[in-house]
Each structure stands twice: as C-alpha cells, then as structure tokens.
KOLGU-4560 file (N, C-alpha, C; in nm, 3 decimals, padded with zeros to 5 digits):
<recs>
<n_xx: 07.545 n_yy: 10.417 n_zz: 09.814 ca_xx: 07.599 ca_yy: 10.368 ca_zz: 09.939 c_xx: 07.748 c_yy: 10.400 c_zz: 09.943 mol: A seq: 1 type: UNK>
<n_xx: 07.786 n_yy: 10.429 n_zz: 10.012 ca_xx: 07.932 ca_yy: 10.467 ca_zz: 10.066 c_xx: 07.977 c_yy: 10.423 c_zz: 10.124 mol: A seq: 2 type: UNK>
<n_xx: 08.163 n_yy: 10.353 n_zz: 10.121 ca_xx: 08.259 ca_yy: 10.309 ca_zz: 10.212 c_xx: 08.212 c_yy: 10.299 c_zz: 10.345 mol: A seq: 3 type: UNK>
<n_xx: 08.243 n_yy: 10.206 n_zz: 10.377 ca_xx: 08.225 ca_yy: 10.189 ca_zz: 10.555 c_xx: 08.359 c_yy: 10.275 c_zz: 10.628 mol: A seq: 4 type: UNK>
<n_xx: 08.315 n_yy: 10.369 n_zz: 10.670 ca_xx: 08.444 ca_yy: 10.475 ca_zz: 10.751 c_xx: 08.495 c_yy: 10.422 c_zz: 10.865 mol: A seq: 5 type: UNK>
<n_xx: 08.398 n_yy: 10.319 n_zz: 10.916 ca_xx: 08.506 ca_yy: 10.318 ca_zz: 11.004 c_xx: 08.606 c_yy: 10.232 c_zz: 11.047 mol: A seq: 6 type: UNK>
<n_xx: 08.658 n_yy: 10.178 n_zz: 11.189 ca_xx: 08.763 ca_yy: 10.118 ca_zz: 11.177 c_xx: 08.710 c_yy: 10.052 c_zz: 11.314 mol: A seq: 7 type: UNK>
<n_xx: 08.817 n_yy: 09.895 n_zz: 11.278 ca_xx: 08.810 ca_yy: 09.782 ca_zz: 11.376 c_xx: 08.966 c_yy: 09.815 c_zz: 11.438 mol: A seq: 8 type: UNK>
<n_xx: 09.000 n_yy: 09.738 n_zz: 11.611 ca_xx: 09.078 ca_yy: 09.786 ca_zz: 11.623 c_xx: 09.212 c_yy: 09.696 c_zz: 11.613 mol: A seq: 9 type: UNK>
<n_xx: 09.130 n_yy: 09.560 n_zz: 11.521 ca_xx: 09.233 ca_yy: 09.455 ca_zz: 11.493 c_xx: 09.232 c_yy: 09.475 c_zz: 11.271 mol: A seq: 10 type: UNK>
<n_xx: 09.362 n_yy: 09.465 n_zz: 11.311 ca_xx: 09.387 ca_yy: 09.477 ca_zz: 11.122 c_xx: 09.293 c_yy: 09.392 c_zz: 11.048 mol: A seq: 11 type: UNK>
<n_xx: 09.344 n_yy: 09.270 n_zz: 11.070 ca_xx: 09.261 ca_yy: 09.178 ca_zz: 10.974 c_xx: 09.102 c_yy: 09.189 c_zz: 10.958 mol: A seq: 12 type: UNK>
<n_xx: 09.086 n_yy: 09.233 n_zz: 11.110 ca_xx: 08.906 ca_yy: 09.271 ca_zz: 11.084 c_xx: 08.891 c_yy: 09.385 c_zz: 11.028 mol: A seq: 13 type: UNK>
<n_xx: 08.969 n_yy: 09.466 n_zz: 11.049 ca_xx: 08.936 ca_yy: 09.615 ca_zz: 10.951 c_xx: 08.969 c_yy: 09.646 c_zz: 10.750 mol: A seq: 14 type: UNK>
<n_xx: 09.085 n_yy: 09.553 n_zz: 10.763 ca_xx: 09.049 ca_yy: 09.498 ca_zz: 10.592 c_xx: 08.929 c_yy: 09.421 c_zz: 10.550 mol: A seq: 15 type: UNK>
<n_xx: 08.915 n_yy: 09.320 n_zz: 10.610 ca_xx: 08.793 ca_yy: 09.287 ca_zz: 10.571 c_xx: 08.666 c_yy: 09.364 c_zz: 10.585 mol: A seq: 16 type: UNK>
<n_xx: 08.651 n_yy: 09.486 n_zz: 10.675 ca_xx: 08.564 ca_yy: 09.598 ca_zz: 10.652 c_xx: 08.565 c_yy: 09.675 c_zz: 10.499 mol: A seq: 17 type: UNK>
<n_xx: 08.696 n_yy: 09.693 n_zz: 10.470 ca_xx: 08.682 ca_yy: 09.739 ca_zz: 10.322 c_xx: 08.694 c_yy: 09.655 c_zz: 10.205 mol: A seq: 18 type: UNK>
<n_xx: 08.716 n_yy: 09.510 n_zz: 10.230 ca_xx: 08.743 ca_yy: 09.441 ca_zz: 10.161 c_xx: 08.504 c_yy: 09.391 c_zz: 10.124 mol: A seq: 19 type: UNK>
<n_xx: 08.449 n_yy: 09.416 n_zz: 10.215 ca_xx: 08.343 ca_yy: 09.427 ca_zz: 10.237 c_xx: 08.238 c_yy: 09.525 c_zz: 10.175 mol: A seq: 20 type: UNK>
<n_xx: 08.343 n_yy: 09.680 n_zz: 10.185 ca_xx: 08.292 ca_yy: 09.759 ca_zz: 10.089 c_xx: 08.323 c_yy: 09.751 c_zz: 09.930 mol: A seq: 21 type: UNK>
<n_xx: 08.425 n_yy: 09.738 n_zz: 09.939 ca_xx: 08.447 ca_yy: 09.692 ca_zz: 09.766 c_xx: 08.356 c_yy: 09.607 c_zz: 09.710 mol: A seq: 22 type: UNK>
<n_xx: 08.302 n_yy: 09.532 n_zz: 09.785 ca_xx: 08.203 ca_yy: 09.440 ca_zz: 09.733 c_xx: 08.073 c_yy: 09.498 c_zz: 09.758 mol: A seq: 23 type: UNK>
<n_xx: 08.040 n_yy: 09.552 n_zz: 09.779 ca_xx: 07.938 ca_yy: 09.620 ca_zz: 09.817 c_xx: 07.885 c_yy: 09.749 c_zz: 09.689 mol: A seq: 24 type: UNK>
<n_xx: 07.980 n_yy: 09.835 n_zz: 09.691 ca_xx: 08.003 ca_yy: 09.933 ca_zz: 09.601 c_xx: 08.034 c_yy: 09.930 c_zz: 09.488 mol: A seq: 25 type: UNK>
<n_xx: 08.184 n_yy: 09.805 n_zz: 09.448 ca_xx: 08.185 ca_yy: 09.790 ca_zz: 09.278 c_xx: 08.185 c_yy: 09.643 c_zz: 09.279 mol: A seq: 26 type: UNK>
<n_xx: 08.112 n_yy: 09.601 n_zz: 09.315 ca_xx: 08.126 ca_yy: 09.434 ca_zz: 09.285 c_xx: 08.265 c_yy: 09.356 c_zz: 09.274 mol: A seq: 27 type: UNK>
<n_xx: 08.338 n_yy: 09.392 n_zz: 09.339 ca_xx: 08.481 ca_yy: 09.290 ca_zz: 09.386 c_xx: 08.432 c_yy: 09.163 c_zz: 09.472 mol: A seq: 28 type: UNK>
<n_xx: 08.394 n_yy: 09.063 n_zz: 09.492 ca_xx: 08.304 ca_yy: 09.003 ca_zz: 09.558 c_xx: 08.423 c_yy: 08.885 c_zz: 09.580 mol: A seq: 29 type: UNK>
<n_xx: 08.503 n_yy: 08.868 n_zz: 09.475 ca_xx: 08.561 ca_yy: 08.726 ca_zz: 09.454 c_xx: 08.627 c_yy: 08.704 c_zz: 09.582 mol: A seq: 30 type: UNK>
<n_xx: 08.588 n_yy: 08.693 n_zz: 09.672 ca_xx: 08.672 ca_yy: 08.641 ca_zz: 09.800 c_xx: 08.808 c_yy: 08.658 c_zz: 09.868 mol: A seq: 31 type: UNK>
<n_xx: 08.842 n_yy: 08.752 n_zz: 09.854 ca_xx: 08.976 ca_yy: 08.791 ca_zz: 09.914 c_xx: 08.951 c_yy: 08.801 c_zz: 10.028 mol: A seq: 32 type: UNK>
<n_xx: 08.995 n_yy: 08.732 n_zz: 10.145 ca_xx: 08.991 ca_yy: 08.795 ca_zz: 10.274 c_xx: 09.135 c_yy: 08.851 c_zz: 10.348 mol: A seq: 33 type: UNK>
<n_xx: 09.188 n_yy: 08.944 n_zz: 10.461 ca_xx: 09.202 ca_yy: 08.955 ca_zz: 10.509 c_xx: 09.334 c_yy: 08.865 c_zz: 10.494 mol: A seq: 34 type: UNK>
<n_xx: 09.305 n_yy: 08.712 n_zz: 10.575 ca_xx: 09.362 ca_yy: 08.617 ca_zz: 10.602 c_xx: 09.457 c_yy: 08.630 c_zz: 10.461 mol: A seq: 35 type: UNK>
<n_xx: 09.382 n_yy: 08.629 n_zz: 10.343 ca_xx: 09.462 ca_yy: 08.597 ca_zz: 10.234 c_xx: 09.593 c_yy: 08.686 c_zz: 10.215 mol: A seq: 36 type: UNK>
<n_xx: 09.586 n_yy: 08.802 n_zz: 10.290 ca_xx: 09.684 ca_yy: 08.936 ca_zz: 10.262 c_xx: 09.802 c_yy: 08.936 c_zz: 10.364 mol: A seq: 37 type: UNK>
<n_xx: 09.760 n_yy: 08.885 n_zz: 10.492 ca_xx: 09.836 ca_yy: 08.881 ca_zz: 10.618 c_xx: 09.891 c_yy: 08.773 c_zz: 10.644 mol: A seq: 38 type: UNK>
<n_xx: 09.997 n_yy: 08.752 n_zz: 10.556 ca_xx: 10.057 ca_yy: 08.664 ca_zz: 10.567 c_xx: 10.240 c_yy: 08.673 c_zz: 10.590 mol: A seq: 39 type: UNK>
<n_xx: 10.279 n_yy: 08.649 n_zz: 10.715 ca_xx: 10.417 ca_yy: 08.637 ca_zz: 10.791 c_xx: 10.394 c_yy: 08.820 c_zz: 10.792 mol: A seq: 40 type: UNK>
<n_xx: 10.512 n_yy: 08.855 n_zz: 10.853 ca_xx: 10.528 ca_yy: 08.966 ca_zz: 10.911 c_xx: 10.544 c_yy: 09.071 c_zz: 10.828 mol: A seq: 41 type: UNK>
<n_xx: 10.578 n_yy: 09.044 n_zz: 10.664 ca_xx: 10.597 ca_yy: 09.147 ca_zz: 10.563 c_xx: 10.465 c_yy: 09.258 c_zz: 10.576 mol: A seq: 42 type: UNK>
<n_xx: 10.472 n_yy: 09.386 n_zz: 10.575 ca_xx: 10.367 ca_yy: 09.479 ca_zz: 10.545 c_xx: 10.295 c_yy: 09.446 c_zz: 10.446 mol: A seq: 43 type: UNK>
<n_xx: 10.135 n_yy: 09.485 n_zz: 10.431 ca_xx: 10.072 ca_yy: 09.434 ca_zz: 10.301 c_xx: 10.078 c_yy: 09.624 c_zz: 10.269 mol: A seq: 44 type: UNK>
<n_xx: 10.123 n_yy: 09.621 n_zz: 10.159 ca_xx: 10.120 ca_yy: 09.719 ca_zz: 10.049 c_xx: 09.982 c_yy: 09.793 c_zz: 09.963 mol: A seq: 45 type: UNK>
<n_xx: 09.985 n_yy: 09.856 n_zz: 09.925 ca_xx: 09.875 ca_yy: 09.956 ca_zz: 09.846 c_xx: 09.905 c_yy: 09.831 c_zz: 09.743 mol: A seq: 46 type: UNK>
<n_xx: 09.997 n_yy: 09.792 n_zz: 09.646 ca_xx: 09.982 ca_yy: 09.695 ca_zz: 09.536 c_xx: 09.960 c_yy: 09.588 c_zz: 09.548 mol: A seq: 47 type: UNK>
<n_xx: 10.015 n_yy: 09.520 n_zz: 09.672 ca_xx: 10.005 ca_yy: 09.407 ca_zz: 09.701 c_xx: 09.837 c_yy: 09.436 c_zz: 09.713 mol: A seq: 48 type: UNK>
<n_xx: 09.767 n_yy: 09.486 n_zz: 09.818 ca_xx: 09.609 ca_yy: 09.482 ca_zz: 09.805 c_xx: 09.540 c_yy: 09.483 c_zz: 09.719 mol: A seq: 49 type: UNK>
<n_xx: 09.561 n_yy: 09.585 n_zz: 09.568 ca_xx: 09.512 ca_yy: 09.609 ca_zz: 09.490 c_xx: 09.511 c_yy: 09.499 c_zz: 09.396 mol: A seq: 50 type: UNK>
<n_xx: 09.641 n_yy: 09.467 n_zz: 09.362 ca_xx: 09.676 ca_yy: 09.340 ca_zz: 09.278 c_xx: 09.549 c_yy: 09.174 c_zz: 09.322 mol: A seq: 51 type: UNK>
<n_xx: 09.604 n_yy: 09.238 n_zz: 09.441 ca_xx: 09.493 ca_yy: 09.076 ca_zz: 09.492 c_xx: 09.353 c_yy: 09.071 c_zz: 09.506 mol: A seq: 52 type: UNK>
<n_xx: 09.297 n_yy: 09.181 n_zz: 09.466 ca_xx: 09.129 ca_yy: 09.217 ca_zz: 09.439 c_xx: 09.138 c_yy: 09.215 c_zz: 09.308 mol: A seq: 53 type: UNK>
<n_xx: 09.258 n_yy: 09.226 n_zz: 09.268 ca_xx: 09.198 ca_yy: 09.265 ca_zz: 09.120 c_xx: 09.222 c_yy: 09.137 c_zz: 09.027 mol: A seq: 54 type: UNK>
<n_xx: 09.334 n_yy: 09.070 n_zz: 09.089 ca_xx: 09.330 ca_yy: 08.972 ca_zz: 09.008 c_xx: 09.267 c_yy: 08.807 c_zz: 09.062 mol: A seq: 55 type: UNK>
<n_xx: 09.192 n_yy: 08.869 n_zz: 09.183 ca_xx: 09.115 ca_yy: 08.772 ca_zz: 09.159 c_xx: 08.968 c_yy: 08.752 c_zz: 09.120 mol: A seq: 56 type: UNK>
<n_xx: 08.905 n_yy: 08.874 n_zz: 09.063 ca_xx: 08.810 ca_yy: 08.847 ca_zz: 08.975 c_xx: 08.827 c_yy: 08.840 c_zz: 08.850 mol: A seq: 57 type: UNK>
<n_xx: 08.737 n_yy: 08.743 n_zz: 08.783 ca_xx: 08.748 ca_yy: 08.696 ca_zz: 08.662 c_xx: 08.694 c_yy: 08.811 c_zz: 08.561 mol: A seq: 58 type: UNK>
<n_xx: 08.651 n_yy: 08.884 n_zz: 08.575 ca_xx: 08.652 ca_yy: 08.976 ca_zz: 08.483 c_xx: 08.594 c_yy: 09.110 c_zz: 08.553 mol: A seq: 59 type: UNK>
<n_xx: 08.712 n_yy: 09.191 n_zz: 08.490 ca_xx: 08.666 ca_yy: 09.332 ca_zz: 08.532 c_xx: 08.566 c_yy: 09.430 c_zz: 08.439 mol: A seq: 60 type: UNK>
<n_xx: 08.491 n_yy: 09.533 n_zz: 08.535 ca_xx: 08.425 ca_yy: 09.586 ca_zz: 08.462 c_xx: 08.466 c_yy: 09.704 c_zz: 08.380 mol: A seq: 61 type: UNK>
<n_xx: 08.577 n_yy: 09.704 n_zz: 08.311 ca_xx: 08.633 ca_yy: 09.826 ca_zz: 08.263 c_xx: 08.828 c_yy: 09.805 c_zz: 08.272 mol: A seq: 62 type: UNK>
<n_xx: 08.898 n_yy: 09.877 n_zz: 08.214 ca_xx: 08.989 ca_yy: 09.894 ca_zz: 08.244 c_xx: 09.076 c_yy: 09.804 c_zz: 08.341 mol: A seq: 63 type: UNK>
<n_xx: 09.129 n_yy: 09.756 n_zz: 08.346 ca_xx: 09.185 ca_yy: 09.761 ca_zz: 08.461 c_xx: 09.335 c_yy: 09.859 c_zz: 08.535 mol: A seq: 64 type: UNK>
<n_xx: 09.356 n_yy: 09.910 n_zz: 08.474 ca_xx: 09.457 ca_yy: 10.087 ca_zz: 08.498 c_xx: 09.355 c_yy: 10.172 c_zz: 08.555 mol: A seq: 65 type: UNK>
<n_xx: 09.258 n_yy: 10.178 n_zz: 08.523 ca_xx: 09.169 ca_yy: 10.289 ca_zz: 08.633 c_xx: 09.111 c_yy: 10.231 c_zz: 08.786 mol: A seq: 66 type: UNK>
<n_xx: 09.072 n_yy: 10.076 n_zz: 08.737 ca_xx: 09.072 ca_yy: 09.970 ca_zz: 08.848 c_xx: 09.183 c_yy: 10.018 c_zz: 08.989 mol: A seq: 67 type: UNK>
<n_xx: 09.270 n_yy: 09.982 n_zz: 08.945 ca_xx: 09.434 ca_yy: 09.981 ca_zz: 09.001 c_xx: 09.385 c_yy: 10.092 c_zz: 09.133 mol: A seq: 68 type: UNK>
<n_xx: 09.370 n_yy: 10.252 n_zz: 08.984 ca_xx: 09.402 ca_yy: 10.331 ca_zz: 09.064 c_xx: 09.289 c_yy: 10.387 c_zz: 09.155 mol: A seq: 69 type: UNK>
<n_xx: 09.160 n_yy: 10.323 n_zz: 09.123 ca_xx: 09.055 ca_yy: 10.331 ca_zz: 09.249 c_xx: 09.063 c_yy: 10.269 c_zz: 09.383 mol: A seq: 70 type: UNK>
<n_xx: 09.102 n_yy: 10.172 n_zz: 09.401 ca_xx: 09.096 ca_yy: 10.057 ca_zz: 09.450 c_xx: 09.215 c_yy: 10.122 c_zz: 09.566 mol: A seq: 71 type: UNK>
<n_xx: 09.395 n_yy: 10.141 n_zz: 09.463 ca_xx: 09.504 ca_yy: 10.162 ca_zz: 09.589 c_xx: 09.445 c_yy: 10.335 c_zz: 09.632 mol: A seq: 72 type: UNK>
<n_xx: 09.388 n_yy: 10.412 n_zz: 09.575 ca_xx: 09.329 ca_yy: 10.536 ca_zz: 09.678 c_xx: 09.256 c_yy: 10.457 c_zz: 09.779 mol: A seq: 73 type: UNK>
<n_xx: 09.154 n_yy: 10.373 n_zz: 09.753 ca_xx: 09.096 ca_yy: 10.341 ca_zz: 09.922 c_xx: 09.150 c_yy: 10.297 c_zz: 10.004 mol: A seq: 74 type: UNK>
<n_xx: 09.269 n_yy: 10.234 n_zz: 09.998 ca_xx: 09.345 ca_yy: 10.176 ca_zz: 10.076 c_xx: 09.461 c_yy: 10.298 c_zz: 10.131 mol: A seq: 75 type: UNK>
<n_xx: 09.505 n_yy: 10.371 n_zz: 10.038 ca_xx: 09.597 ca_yy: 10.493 ca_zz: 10.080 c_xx: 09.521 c_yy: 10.538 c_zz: 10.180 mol: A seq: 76 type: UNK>
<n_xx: 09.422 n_yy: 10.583 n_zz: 10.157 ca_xx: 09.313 ca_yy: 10.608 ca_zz: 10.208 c_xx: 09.276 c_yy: 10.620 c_zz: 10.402 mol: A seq: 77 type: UNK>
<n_xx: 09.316 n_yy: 10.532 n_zz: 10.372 ca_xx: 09.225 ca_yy: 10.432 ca_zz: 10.485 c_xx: 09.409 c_yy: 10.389 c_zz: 10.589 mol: A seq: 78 type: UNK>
<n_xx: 09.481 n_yy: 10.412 n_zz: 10.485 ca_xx: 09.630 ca_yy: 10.296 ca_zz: 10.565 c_xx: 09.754 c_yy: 10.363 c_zz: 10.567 mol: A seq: 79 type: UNK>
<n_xx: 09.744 n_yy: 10.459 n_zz: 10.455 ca_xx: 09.824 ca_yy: 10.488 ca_zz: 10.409 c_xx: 09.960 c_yy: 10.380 c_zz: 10.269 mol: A seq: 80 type: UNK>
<n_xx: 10.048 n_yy: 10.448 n_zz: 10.246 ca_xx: 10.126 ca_yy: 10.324 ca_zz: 10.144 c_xx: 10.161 c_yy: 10.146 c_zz: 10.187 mol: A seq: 81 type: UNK>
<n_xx: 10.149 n_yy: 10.162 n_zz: 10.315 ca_xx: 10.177 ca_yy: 10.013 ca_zz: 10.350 c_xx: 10.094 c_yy: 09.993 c_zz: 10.518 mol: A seq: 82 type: UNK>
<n_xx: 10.090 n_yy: 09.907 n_zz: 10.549 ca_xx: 10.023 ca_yy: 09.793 ca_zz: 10.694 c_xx: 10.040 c_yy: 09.750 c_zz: 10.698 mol: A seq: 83 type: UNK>
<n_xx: 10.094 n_yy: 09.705 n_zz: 10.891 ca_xx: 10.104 ca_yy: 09.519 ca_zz: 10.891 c_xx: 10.040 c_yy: 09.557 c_zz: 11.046 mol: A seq: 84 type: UNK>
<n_xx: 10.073 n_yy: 09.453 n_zz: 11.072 ca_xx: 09.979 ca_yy: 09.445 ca_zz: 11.202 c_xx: 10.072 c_yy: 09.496 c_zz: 11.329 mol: A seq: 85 type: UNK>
<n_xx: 10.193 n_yy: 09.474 n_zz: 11.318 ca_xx: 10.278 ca_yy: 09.560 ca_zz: 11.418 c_xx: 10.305 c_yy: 09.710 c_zz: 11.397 mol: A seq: 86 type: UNK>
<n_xx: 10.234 n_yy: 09.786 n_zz: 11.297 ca_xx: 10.246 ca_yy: 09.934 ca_zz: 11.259 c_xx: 10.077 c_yy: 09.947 c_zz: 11.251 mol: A seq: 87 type: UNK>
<n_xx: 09.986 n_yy: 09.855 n_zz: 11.280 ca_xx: 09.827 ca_yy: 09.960 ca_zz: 11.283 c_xx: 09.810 c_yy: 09.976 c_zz: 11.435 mol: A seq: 88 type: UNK>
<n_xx: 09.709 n_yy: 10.109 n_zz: 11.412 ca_xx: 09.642 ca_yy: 10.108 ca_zz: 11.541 c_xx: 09.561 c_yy: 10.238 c_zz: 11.487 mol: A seq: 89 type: UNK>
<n_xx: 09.437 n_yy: 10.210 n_zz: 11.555 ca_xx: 09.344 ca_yy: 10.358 ca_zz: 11.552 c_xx: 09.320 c_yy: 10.434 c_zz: 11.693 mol: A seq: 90 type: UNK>
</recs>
C-alpha cells in the first residue's frame, strides 16, 4: 500500500492525511494529530514533524537515524522544508 498522494485544501486536514499514512504503512500509530503540530503561527518544520512521530512512539522498529530520515523525506516531500498555514495552498 502506498502514501496517500493526495492533498486536502486545509493544512491541518492534509497532515493528518499523512500523518494517516504513516500509520498505515510503518506503524507510527501513536497519535499525533495535526492539532498537535499547529500550534500559534510558527511554521511546523521537516524536524519539528519528524521529531513528534518519532518520539512519540514507544518503541521504534529499528534505528531511529534511518527513522528520522524516512519520515522528514515524506514530509519534504509532500511540503517541502517547512508549513504553516499562511504559506500552504494546493
């Protein structure tokens, strides 16, 4: 099964689209939403995202340095290095 490609045309719903696939694909499940990332007007970051999937499951399956760097490609990905809600749009 593969990433969900596509895109919502509100931020918070479209992280939680991939925040959806991560769970889906490598078992990141632990509840990060959206809400949890978008918080005040600061951009959410490739680390800031990554960091907060990653450290909120209790145990990873491997590494977590290869973790890191799977995880901020989908988001580069998908956002580029940073997002906030006054710089998205599709």
């Amino acid at each position: 099964m593969a990433f969900e490609r596509r895109f919502h045309p509100v931020l918070a719903d479209d992280l939680n689209i991939l925040l959806d696939g991560l769970c889906r694909e490598w078992d990141f499940c632990a509840g990060v939403r959206a809400s949890d990332l978008l918080v005040g007007a600061a951009p959410l970051t490739s680390k800031k995202f990554t960091d907060a999937v990653l450290d909120a499951e209790a145990e990873l399956p491997g590494p977590r340095a290869s973790w890191e760097r799977r995880i901020k490609r989908k988001f580069v990905q998908r956002y580029g290095h940073e997002v906030s809600t006054k710089s998205y749009s599709i």
